[in-house]
C-alpha positions, -999 to 999 in steps of 0.1 A, spaced: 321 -26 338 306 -47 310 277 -67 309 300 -96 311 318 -86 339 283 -83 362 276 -115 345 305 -136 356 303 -118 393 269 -126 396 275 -164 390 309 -166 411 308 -192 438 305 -174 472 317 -192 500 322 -224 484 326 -253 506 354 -270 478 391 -264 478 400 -287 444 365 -299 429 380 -310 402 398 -337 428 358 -358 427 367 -361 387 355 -400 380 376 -397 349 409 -387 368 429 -416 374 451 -419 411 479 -416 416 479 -452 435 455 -476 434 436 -486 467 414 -512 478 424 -535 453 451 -553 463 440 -593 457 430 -579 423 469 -562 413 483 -598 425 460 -619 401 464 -600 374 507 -599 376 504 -635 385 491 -637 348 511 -613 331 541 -632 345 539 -663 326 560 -645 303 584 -661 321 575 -695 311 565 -687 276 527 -684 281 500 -658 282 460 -668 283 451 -659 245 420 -641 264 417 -627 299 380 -615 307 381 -585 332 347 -578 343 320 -564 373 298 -537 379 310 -502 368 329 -481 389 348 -513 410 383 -502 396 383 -524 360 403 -505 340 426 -485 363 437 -513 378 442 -532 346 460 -508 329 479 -493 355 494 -531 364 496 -541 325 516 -507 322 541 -514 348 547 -548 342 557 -538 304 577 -511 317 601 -536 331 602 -560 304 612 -554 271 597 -585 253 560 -567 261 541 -544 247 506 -536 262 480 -515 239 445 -502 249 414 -496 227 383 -481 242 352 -498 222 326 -478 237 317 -454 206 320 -485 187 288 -493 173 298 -518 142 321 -546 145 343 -528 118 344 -497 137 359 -517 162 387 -533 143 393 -502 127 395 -484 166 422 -513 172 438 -506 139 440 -470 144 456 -480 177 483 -500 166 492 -484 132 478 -445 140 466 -450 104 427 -450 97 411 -483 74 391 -470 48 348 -488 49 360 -502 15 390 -523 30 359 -539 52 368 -558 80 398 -578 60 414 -551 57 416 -540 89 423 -572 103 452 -579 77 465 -541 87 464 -553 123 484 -581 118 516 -565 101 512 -540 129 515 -563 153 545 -585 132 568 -555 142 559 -556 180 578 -569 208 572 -605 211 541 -604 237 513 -582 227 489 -578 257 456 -558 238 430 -547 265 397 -538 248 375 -519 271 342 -518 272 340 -549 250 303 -555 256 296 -526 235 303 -548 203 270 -558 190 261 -582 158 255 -559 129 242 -566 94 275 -578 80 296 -592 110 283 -607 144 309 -604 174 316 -645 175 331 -642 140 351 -607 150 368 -629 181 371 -659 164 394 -634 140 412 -620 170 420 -653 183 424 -676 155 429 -654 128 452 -668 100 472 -637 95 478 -639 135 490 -678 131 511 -676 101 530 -647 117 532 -667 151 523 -639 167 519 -636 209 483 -617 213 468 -618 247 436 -603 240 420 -586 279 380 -584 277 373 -551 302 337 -551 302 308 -543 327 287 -572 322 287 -608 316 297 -610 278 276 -638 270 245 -613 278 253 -593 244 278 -613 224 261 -649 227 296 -663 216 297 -698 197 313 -729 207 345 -717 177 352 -689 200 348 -705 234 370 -731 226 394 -705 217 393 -682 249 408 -693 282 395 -696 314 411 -667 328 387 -643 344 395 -615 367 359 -604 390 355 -567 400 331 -566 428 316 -535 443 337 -517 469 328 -524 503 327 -496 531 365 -498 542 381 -503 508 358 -470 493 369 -450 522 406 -461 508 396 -454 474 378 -421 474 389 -407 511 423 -391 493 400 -372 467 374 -360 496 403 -347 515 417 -330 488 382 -313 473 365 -299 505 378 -271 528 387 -275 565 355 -282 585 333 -278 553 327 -321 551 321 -330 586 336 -366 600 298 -380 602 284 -366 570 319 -380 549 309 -414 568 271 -410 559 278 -406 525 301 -435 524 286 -459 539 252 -450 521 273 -453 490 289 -490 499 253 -499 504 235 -490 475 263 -493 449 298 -502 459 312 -478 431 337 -451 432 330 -431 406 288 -430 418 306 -422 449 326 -390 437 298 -381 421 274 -383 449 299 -360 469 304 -333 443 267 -328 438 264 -328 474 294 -302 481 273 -279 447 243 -284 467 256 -270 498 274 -242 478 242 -230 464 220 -232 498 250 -206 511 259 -232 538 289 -233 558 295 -269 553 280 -302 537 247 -314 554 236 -351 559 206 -333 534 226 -323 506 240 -363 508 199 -378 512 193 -350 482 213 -362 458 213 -398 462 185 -407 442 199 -381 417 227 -399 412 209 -434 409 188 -418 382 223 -401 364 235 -438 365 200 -460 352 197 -432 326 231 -438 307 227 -479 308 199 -476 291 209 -450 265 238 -478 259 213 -506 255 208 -522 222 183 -516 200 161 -545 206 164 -543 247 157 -506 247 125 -512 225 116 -539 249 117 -522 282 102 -488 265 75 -513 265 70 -516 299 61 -479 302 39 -475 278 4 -478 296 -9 -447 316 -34 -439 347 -55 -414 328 -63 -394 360 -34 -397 379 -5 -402 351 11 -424 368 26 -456 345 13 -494 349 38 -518 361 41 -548 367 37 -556 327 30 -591 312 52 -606 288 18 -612 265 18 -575 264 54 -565 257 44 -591 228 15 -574 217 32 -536 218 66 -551 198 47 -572 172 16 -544 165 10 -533 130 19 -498 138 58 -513 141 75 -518 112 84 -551 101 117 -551 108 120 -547 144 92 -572 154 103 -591 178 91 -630 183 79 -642 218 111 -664 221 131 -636 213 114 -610 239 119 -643 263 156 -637 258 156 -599 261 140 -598 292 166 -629 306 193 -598 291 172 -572 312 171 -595 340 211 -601 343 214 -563 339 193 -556 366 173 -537 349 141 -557 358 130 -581 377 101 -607 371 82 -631 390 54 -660 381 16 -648 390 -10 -678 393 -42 -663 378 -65 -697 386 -86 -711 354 -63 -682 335 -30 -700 342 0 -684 350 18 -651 340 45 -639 338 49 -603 353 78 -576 342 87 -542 361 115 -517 362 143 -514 392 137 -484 387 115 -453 382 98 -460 348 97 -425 346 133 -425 338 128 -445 303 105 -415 292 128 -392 301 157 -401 274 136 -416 251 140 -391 229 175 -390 233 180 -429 226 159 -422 197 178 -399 178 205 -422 175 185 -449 154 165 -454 124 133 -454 137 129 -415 150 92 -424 137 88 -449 167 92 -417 193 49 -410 189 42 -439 192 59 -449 225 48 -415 240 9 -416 227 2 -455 238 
């Protein structure tokens, strides 16, 4: 034997409790789509006005993550174009997307499998989109997932990208039929702050995804348990533990899955026969923190800087981090001289980050009457502050201002 082969025998699972892990994937789509049934009927209800020459020029698709967004979207969109030939339905992840042209050129490359050159700028791209679209069946539904994820960069802001989209004059002198579908995980007015151009160009069409309540995620995810865990290795009252403790605090699927699978590894490595109400209680807050820590690694620029602030003060002794925060001092830390200019912030803008963080969840505030001193207002985390620390360094490799990391840790 090799050292490999004692290596890969030493790190074999031994008497694991899963029969298909790869069953609690959040990334595999079903093979049916459960517990959304009102949801399926809205949505074909709008696709259908094909029949009466009509599609919404937008349809906004949005709720918390992990409600069943974009499987169900696509999966209905899909089968609806399937049976009619006049349809076409195209679908353009914007997540990576972090410039308004990368985003055009992401719907470009969709459409045309051809890349737009940064020289062609976001003309280009949009006149490439057009002639795509010219040759396409005469209804074009385009969902754009994760469309919150379009921020306003130095040369475009996302009003004018819609406005484009919607009203564009290559789009009206062709006559094409674009319904555009907004997937996206929060309200779009938190990021995108459209203008009155572009709201009078969307519909009114709005799809909600709410979080999954206990019955409809026991539709949703039972199938996947059932398939993952062996006989007797998931008892009845831990999978209904689980559940119902994941309906409670979240209402998502994919949290869900996840919560199980960690659970199931956790049970694995503890050589237990099967999963243990423990393993569930043990991973819970594991899973909250896998969640808060990848919203705010996908926060903008501004908003991460803003809530970083709310960490920064320290219990010498104890190390423990000061919360609740003032706004006066999330001023003070994001206007200091040790910032550079450029990323000051004014108070009415902070005001309007922390109404962002606010709608995010991601804080919560309150008013605090301080007598002859007036009245404050008073900033903390959902969450473990902790957490922020934790991928700061992360967040901050993927900006400008890598010289900001000292500071934020040595305040």
């Amino acid at each position: 034997m090799t050292d490999y082969d004692d290596l890969f025998a030493e790190t074999a699972p031994d008497g694991s409790v899963f029969a298909e892990k790869r069953a609690l994937d959040p990334l595999r789509p079903p093979e049916t789509i459960r517990g959304r049934d009102e949801h399926q009927h809205a949505i074909a209800e709008l696709l259908n006005g094909v029949t009466e020459g009509y599609l919404p020029p937008t349809v906004t698709i949005h709720g918390p993550p992990g409600t069943g967004k974009t499987v169900t979207t696509r999966r209905v969109c899909q089968e609806f174009a399937a049976r009619h030939d006049d349809v076409a339905v195209e679908y353009v992840n914007l997540k990576e997307c972090r410039s308004l042209f990368s985003a055009a050129r992401e719907i470009h490359l969709e459409l045309t499998g051809e890349t737009v050159g940064a020289y062609e700028g976001l003309d280009g791209a949009f006149a490439g989109i057009w002639a795509a679209l010219d040759e396409y069946p005469e209804w074009t539904v385009l969902l754009l997932d994760e469309i919150d994820h379009i921020k306003q960069d130095a040369n475009y802001d996302p009003s004018e990208f819609l406005y484009r989209l919607l009203r564009g004059e290559g789009k009206l002198k062709r006559d094409i039929q674009l319904s555009a579908w907004l997937i996206s995980n929060e309200l779009l007015e938190v990021d995108l702050r459209l203008d009155s151009r572009v709201e009078s160009a969307m519909s009114d069409e709005a799809v909600f995804f709410g979080p999954y309540q206990h019955s409809d995620l026991e539709r949703v995810v039972g199938p996947q348990l059932d398939a993952a865990f062996r006989d007797e290795t998931l008892p009845a009252a831990v999978r209904e533990y689980g559940i119902s403790e994941a309906a409670r605090r979240w209402g998502d699927a994919r949290k869900t899955l996840r919560l199980f699978r960690r659970a199931g590894e956790a049970a694995t490595e503890r050589e237990l026969p099967a999963v243990t109400r423990e393993c569930i209680d043990a991973n819970l807050e594991a899973t909250d923190a896998e969640d808060v820590k990848q919203k705010l690694l996908n926060l903008p620029f501004n908003h991460f800087m803003v809530i970083a602030s709310t960490t920064l003060g320290k219990d010498e002794d104890t190390g423990e981090i000061y919360q609740p925060v003032t706004t006066n001092q999330i001023a003070m830390r994001m206007q200091s001289d040790d910032l550079p200019e450029d990323v000051h912030l004014s108070d009415r803008a902070i005001r309007e980050v922390i109404r962002d963080l606010l709608t995010m969840g991601l804080v919560e505030t309150w008013i605090e009457s301080r007598g002859r001193d007036g009245r404050v207002k008073q900033i903390e985390t959902t969450f473990d502050p902790q957490w922020i620390r934790d991928i700061l360094g992360r967040y901050l490799q993927n900006t400008p201002h890598l010289e900001l990391e000292t500071l934020l840790n040595d305040k």
